[in-house]
N, C-alpha and C positions, 0 to 999 in steps of 0.2 A: 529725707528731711532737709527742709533750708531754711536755715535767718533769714536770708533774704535773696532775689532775685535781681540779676541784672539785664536787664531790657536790650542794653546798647552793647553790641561788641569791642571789646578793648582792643587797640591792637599792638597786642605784646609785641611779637616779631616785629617792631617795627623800629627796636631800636635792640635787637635780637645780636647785632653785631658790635656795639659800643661796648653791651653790657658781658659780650662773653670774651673782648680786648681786656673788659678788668677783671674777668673772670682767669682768662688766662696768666695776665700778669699775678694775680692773688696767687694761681695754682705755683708759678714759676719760683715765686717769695717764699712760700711752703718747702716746696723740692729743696731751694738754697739753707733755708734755718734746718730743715733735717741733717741736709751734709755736711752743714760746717758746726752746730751745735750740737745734736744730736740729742740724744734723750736723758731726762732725768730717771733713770731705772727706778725701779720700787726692790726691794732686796729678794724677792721673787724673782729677780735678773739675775741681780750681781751676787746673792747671797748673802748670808748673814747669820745673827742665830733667833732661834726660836724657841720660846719658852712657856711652858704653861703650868698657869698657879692655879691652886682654888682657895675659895673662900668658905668659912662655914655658915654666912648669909647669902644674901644679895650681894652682887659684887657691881660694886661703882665705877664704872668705866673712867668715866670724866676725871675722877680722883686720881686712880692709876694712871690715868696722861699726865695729872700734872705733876706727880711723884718722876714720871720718867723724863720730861720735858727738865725738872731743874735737875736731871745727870747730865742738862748739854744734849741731847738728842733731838734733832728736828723731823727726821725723818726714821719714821716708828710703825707700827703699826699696833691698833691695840682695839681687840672684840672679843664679846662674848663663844665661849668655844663649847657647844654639845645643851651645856647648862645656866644658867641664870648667874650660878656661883664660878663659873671655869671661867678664866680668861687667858685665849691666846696674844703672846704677846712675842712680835717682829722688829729685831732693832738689827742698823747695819751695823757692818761692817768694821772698827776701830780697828786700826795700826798700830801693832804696837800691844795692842789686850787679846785675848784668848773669849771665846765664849764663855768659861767656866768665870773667866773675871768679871765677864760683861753682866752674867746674870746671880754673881753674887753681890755685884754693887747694887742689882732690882732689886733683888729680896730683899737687901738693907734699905730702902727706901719706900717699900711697900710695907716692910712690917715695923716702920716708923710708924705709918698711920696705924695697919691693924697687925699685933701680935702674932693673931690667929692664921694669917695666911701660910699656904704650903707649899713650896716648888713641888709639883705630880714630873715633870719633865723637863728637859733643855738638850738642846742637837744642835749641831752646826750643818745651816743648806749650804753646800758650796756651790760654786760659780756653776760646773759643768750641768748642775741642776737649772739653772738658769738659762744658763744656752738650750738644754733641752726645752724647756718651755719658748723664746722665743722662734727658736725651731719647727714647734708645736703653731705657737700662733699664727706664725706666716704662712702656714701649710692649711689654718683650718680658712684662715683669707683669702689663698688664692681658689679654693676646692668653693668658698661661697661666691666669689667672680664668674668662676665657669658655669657653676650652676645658674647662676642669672644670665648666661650668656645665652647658653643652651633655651632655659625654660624661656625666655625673650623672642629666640629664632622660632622657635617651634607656634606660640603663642601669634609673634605677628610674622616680620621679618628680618632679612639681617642688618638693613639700616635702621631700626628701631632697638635691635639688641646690639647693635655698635652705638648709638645713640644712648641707651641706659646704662651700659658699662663704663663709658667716657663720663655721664654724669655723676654715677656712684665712685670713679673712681677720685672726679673733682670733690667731693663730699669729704671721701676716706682722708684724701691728699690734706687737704685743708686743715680738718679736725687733728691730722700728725704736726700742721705746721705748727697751728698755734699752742700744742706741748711743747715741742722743742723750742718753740722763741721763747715763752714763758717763764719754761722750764718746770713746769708744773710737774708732778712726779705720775710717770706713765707703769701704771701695776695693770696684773690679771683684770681686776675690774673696769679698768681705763679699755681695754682690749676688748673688754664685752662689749662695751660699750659703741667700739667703734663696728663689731661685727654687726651690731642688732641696727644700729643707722642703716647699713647694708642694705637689709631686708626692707624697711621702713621706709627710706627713700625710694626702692624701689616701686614698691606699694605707690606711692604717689605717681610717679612716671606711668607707670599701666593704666591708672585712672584715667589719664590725660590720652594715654595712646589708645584706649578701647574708645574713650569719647571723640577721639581723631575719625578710628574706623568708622563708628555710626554716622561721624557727621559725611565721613566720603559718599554713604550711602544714601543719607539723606538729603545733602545740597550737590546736587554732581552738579551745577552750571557753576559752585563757586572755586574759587581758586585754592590753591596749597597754603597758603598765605592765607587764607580767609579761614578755609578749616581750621588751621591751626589755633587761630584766633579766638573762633569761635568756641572750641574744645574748651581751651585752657578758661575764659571767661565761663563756662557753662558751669566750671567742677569748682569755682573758688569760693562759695559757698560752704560743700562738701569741707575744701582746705582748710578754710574756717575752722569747722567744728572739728575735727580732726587731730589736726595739727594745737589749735587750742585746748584742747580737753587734754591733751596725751604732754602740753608743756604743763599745765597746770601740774599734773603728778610728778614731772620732773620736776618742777620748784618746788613743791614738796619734800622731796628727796634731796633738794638741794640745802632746802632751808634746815628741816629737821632730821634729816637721816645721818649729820654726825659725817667727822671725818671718813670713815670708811668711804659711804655715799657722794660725797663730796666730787671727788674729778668723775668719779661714774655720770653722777647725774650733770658735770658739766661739759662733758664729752658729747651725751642725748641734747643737751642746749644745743650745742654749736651744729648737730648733725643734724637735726630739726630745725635749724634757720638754712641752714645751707641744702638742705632736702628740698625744700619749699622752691629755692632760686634753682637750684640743680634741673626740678624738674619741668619748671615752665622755660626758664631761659636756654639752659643749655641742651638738655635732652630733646624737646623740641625743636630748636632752634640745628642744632646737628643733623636729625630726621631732615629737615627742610634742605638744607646744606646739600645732604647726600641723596637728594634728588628724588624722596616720597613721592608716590602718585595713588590714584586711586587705585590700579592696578595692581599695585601692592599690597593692596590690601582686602579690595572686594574682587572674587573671582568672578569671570564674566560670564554669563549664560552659555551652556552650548546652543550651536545653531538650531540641533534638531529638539531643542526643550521649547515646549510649546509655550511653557509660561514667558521664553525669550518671544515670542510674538506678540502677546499681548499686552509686555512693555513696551 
C-alpha cells in the first residue's frame, strides 16, 4: 500500500555526515543532562506510600487529583485500581510526616467531598523497592540491546547489527535526555515506553536494510551510495503510513489518556521522531561508513552451479 510514489531518488547520504555531526552532538547534550541532572524519579524509584480507597459509586479520578493537589502534592499518582469504584493512590515522600499521617490528611480531604469513601489499605514502598526495579529495568534494556544485536547479525550482518544498535541506542540516549533536561517525572511507564521505541525503531531500520539487500540484487552496476538511496526513497511511503497512523494513537493517548498516559505517550512521541531520523540518517549512513558491499549481503553463486552460468 502507497500514498504515494517517488519517481526520482533522493539523495539522503548525501548530507549523511552534517546531519549525524548534529546527531552526535544532540546524543553528547543527552549523555551530559543525564550526568549532571539526573532523573526526576516517579516514587516507584525513590518510594513513598500507597494507598487505596473505594467508593461505593463510580469513583471520579479528576476530583481525587484535585482534593490531593490542594494538600501541596505535585507529584502523585492517582488511577483507577481492579474496579471502577477503587482507586490507587501514589504520593511521595514528605520529611518530616509518616505514611500513616500522609494518608490521614487523604481521607480528610477526600471525605470532604464524599462521606462515603473508605481507606481498604495504606503501605509504605521504601527506597530498596525502588532500586530493585531500576535494577529490574536496566537489566530488561540491556537483554532487548543484545537481542537486536544478535537477531540483526543473524538476519543481515555485523556492520548492519553494529549500525542498528548505534541507531537504537541514539533513539534510547535522546528520549533519556530530554527527561532529565525537562525534568519531566521518569516512572515504570515512562520505561515502557522507552523499551517498545526499541523494538519500533528497529522495525523501521530492517525495512530499509532488507530494501538495501534487494536493491544490491537488483542494481549491481550501482554504487553503495546509490543503494542506499535508492532503499530509503523506495520505503518513505510505507514511513508515511506507519509512522503516521501509530503517532496519531499516541496523541490520542496523549491528549485523552489523562496524566497516567501522559509522559508514556510523550516518551513514543519523541521515540517516533527520532526512530524515523535514526533509521535513514544514522543507521544507514553507519552501514555505508563501515564499508557495506554487495558481498555482504548477496552470496555469490558457486562455480560449479549451473544457474551461475547462465547469469
Amino acid at each position: 500500500m502507497e500514498f504515494f510514489r517517488i519517481h526520482r531518488t533522493i539523495p539522503f547520504m548525501r548530507h549523511a555526515l552534517v546531519l549525524n555531526i548534529i546527531s552526535l552532538v544532540t546524543f553528547i547534550l543527552a549523555v551530559f543532562f543525564i550526568a549532571t541532572r539526573g532523573f526526576h524519579l516517579s516514587i516507584e524509584f525513590t518510594g513513598g506510600t500507597v494507598m487505596e480507597v473505594h467508593y461505593p459509586q463510580t469513583a471520579q479520578v479528576d476530583e481525587v487529583r484535585d482534593a490531593i493537589s490542594g494538600l501541596g502534592y505535585a507529584d502523585f499518582q492517582v488511577q483507577n485500581f481492579g474496579t471502577s469504584q477503587d482507586i490507587l493512590i501514589r504520593l511521595p515522600l514528605r520529611s518530616g510526616e509518616s505514611s500513616a499521617a500522609q494518608s490521614d490528611k487523604v481521607m480528610e480531604a477526600l471525605q470532604a467531598q464524599d462521606a462515603k469513601v473508605q481507606l481498604r489499605r495504606v503501605e509504605f514502598v521504601g527506597p530498596q523497592v525502588g532500586q530493585e526495579l531500576v535494577h529490574n529495568g536496566l537489566m530488561a534494556l540491556l537483554c532487548v540491546i543484545i537481542g537486536i544485536m544478535i537477531y540483526l547479525a543473524f538476519r543481515f550482518e555485523w556492520k548492519f547489527a553494529l549500525a542498528g544498535v548505534v541507531a537504537n541506542l541514539h533513539d534510547v540516549v535522546i528520549i533519556l535526555g530530554f527527561f532529565a533536561f525537562f525534568q519531566w517525572e521518569f516512572s515504570l511507564s515512562v520505561l515502557a515506553g522507552v523499551l517498545a521505541v526499541l523494538g519500533y525503531s528497529v522495525n523501521e531500520s530492517v525495512v530499509i536494510m532488507d530494501r538495501i539487500r534487494e536493491n544490491f540484487r537488483k542494481q549491481r552496476k550501482a554504487s553503495v551510495r546509490e543503494i542506499i538511496n535508492s532503499a530509503i526513497t523506495q520505503t518513505i511511503s510505507r514511513t508515511v503510513i506507519t509512522h503516521g497512523s501509530t503517532q496519531i494513537m499516541v496523541l490520542s493517548m496523549f491528549i485523552f489518556g489523562g496524566p497516567t498516559l501522559h509522559n508514556f505517550s510523550l516518551a513514543l512521541t519523541i521515540g517516533i521522531c527520532f526512530g524515523i531520523y535514526s533509521s535513514v540518517f544514522v543507521a544507514a549512513a553507519v552501514a555505508m561508513w563501515l564499508g557495506v558491499k554487495r558481498e555482504d549481503l548477496v552470496k555469490a553463486p558457486k562455480k560449479d552451479d549451473p544457474s551461475a552460468e547462465i547469469a
